[in-house]
C-alpha positions, 0 to 999 in steps of 0.5 A: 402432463406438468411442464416444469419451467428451466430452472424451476421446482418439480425434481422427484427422485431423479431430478437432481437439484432444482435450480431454485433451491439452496443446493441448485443455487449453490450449484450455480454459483459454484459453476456446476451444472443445474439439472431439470427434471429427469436429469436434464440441463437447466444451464450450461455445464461448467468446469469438470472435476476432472478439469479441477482434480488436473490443476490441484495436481499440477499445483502439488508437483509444482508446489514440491518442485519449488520446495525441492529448489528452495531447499538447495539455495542459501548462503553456505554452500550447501546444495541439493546434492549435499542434502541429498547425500545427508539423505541417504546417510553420506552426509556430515555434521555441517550439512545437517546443522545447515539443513535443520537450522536455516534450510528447512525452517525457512522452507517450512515459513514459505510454506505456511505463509503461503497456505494462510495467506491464500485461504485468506484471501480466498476468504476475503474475496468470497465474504466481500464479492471484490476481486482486489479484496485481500489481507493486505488490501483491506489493512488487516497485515497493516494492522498485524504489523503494527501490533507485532510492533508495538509489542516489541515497543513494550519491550516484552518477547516476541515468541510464537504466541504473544507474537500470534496474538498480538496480530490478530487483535491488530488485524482484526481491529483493522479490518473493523475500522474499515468498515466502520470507515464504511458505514456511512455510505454504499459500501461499493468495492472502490469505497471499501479498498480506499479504506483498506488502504487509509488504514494500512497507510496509518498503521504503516506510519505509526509502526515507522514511528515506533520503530523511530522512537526505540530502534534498540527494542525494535531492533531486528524488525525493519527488515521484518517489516518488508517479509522475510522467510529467514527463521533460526529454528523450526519452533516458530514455523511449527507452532504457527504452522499447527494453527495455520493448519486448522484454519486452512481445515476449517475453511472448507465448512464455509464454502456452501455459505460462500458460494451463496453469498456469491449470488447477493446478500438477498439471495442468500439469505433466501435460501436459509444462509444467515450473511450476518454470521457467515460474513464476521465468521470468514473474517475472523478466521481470514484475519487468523490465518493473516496474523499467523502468517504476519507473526511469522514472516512479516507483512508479504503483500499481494500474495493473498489477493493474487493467488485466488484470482489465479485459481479463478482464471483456471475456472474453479468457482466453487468455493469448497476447491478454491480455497484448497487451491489458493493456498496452494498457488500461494505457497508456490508463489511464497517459495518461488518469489524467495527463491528468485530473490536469493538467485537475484541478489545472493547472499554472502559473508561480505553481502549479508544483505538479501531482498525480502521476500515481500519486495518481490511479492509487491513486485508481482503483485502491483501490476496486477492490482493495477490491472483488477483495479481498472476493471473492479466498480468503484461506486463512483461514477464520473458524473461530476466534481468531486472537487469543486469551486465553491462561493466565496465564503463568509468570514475574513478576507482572503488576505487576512486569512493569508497574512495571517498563515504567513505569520504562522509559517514565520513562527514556524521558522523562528521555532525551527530555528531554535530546536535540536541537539543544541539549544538556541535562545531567543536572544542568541536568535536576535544576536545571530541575525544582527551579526552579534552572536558567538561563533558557536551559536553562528554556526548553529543557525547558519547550518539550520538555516538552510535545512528550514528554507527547504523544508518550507519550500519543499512543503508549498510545492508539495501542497500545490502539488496535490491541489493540482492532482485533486483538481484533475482527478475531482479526488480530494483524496487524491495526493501526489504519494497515493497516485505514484508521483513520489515512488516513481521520482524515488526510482528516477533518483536511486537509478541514476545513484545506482546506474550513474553515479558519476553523474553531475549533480543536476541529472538526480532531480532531472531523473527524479523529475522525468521518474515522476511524471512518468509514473502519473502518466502510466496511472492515469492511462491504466486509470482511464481505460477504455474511456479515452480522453473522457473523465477519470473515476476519481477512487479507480486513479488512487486505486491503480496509483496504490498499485503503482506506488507499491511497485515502484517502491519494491523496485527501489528497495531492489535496487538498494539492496541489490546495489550494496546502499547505504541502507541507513542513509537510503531508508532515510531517504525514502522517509523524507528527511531534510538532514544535511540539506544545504543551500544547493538543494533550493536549486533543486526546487526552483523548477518545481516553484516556477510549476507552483507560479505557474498554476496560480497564474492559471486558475481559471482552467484549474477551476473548470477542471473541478467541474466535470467535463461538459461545462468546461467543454461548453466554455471552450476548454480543450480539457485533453491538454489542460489535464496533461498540463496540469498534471505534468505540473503536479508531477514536476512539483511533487518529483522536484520535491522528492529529489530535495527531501525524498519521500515527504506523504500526506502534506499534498493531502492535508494542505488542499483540503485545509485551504479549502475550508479556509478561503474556498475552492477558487484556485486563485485562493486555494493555491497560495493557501495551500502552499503557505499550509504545506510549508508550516506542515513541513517545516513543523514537521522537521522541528518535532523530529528534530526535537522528540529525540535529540540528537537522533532525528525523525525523519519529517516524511514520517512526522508527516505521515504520522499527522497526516494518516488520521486525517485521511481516516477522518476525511474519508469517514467524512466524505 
């Protein structure tokens, strides 16, 4: 008599699906039960059917219930009940007008939105095996967005199709530069998301930029930008949503395949499963479904990252129910985040302001990237610096290399000086500070003056800044922006203007100051896990500061919104800009200078922090109250610097790594270098602003970002 192995071959008739073939192996991938010979066992049952059938069920009642209340809110007064009675033939011309032109469309947007970004993610995560993969985390909305922008740049129209087609060819270039950003090392999931958000953060800055550049063809698209459902008739809800409709169909076909793939590329490719052609195929279409749904409604984030996870935690594996679901559970997500939003802050003819759905998307879906990525494996173990003191190169002398920095930042502020709406010679310069020059020219240089002290000091703090989060975290991607730092100060600071607004001047940068260190506090606690007071995974701090920052950043566009802000001034604001800046604002940031004094006096901890944790240890140092120290004083100088000027990126990125390369890792030289980087960079910045388009100004934050997002491409293509 045989003896068949558990799991092994032998399945006659009434076998069933031996574990080890390609149905077995789909079998258990998908969590259905694999049986032996004569019907038995090989592993434990998995979710019933029924169990699946039960929650598809309770998403489609859930999914009508929502649509059902979605329908009955709006500005215009029309309710469910009016709807009703149009229903049943009572109604009038008014209702129908209402319900035809903005109701339904906009009902019909949440729905199509929802669908596509689901079965996208869905696809993603299957393709990937990275629970935090998603549309939007891998850069591919990032990229539609940016495209959809440029077309509208162009000045050409942006109907359904040219719209459609413009953001898939930029989703689908996105998502190819992240793996081109890849290639070069172990594409462990931590790698890949920090890609993903390299070029998200590019292709974010670059749309900002060309929105700057020609706002009356962009017009209508900064509130796009954020996602919204808001439609003026059904023709591009239906066109898009035709095409949606046959991704979502065709989807299904690549379940098996993905089920299997789920076990390892090997595995897979055992069993007859060619990964080279299934994994680009779940990306194009992936990447299709996400540019319908971005040429429609905009960039709604998480909604394609959270939906399959929710599935999943019902115990639904197999790939042929969880991408039906998906869609699903994303849809109800898209209707009730919009619906909550419009009972949040409704709109009305003296408010016609609302919160973008988006906003309440990246609300919900921040926490929960933070929490995914505490759990997800980064590739990166904590095992050594990443940041690390190196030997005093060859070349000049720190001090040559100083001076000649300071120079640099000295032409930086002559330049500075001369540059906007009204142009000052040089000779007017030297007249203006002899006390020679006329009155206009006076006043021209008295009123730039203060604005470029500013943009300097704000740049050297930021850059310390960063230098003191990289040190901590051993990260030189590591940056006070990417770990949440600007977006909590930027939530300390609208609060106060919001909640207090009578508040004395000094309490914004306190405010902003205490919202900063704050936030850095919670992302190294969620960061640090269940490692307690030992080292941090350098690429799952910037993973969980991306979550925070996107949270912090949905609150504050609440909070304007909800609030009736300056929207104009607000925005600009959070871009980081040094307009109107006078001599009050350098008081803003003397705390943060005496934090950067500060950490130049202790370079010797700054130093043994880059170098992991039992060398420090062994030297006598309590690494638990340096890290706090240091990072508080990061914190200090990245939030100070964010109640001055808002929100200035990239500088505490660029700056470090820069002085690195030119006077070594050494924090008593890396520092001062970095600093004198940060405010040539920042004060640059604000020149070119001020010039591309006089009189209008770009904001330095998006000059910054705009320098500073190709360099983080290259640094991490590099590293």
């Amino acid at each position: 008599m045989t003896r068949h192995e558990p799991g092994g071959g032998g399945g006659g008739a009434e076998g069933g699906a031996p574990a080890g073939t390609a149905t077995g192996l789909a079998s258990r991938a998908a969590g259905h039960p694999v049986t032996g010979p004569a019907g038995r066992r090989a592993g434990p049952p998995a979710t019933p059917r029924s169990r699946a059938l039960l929650v598809g069920g309770g998403l489609v009642l859930a999914l009508c219930l929502t649509a059902v209340v979605h329908l009955g809110l709006g500005p215009s007064g029309t309710g469910l009940g009016d709807i009703a009675g149009l229903l049943l033939g009572h109604g009038d011309p008014r209702t129908e007008d209402v319900l035809l032109g903005s109701r339904l469309p906009r009902t019909l947007t949440g729905l199509v939105v929802g669908i596509a970004l689901g079965v996208s993610g869905a696809l993603v995560q299957g393709a990937t095996r990275n629970p935090l993969a998603a549309p939007d985390t891998l850069g591919v909305n990032a990229g539609a967005h940016l495209a959809v922008v440029a077309v509208a740049f162009t000045g050409a129209g942006l109907g359904p199709v040219p719209a459609g087609g413009a953001a898939f060819l930029g989703g689908l270039l996105a998502v190819a530069l992240v793996y081109v950003l890849c290639a070069g090392g172990v594409p462990a999931p931590g790698r890949v998301l920090l890609a993903g958000a390299t070029v998200a953060l590019a292709c974010t800055a670059a749309a900002e930029f060309l929105q700057m550049l020609d706002v009356q063809a962009t017009r209508g698209l900064f509130f796009w930008g954020n996602g919204t459902l808001m439609q003026t008739g059904l023709a591009r809800p239906l066109t898009l949503g035709a095409l949606v409709a046959a991704g979502a169909l065709a989807a299904p076909l690549l379940a098996r395949p993905l089920d299997l793939l789920s076990l390892g590329d090997e595995t897979a490719r055992s069993v007859g499963v060619r990964v080279e052609r299934v994994r680009p195929l779940a990306f194009l279409l992936a990447v299709v479904l996400a540019a319908a749904a971005v040429a429609l409604a905009g960039p709604v984030g998480f909604v394609g990252l959270i939906a399959p996870v929710v599935v999943r935690q019902t115990g639904v594996r197999a790939h042929a129910l969880l991408l039906p679901l998906s869609g699903l559970v994303a849809a109800v997500l898209v209707l009730g985040a919009d619906a909550a939003a419009q009972l949040v802050v409704r709109p009305s003819a003296t408010q016609p302001a609302e919160i973008p759905v988006g906003v309440v998307t990246a609300l919900v879906g921040g926490p929960v990237f933070m929490v995914l990525a505490r759990r997800v494996s980064t590739g990166d173990a904590d095992t050594g610096a990443a940041v690390t003191v190196s030997a005093r190169r060859r070349g000049p002398a720190f001090a040559v290399v100083l001076g000649g920095g300071l120079a640099v930042l000295a032409a930086a502020v002559l330049v500075s000086l001369r540059v906007g709406d009204v142009h000052v010679g040089w000779g007017e310069l030297a007249a203006a500070v002899s006390g020679s020059a006329g009155e206009l020219t006076e006043a021209v240089v008295a009123f730039r003056l203060p604005r470029v002290l500013v943009a300097a000091l704000a740049g050297a703090c930021l850059a310390v800044a960063g230098a003191a989060v990289q040190a901590v975290v051993r990260n030189p991607l590591a940056e006070p922006g990417l770990l949440g730092v600007t977006g909590g100060a930027s939530l300390g600071a609208v609060a106060v203007i919001v909640l207090v607004p009578s508040a004395p001047l000094a309490v914004l940068p306190a405010a902003a100051g205490a919202g900063g260190v704050l936030m850095l506090a919670l992302v190294v606690l969620v960061a640090r896990g269940r490692g307690g007071a030992g080292g941090l995974d350098p690429t799952r701090v910037v993973l969980v500061g991306l979550g925070a920052a996107a949270t912090a950043m949905a609150l504050v566009n609440m909070i304007v919104v909800g609030a009736q802000l300056n929207l104009g001034s607000a925005l600009a604001w959070l871009a980081g800009s040094t307009y109107g800046r006078d001599f009050t604002a350098l008081g803003w940031l003397a705390l943060p200078a005496l934090a950067a004094v500060a950490l130049v006096a202790a370079a010797r901890p700054v130093n043994l922090l880059a170098l992991g944790d039992e060398l420090p240890r062994a030297l006598g140092l309590d690494l638990g109250r340096a890290r706090l120290l240091v990072l508080g004083a990061g914190a200090v100088l990245a939030a100070g610097t964010a109640a001055a000027v808002g929100a200035v990126g990239f500088v505490g990125l660029v700056a470090p790594h820069l002085a690195r390369r030119l006077v070594g890792g050494a924090a008593a030289r890396a520092v001062p270098m970095a600093a004198v980087l940060g405010a040539v960079l920042v004060v640059a910045a604000d020149a070119l602003g001020r010039r591309l388009l006089a009189p209008t100004e770009i904001p330095a934050g998006i000059v910054t970002a705009v320098l500073g997002a190709p360099y983080l491409i290259w640094l991490l293509r590099r590293t």
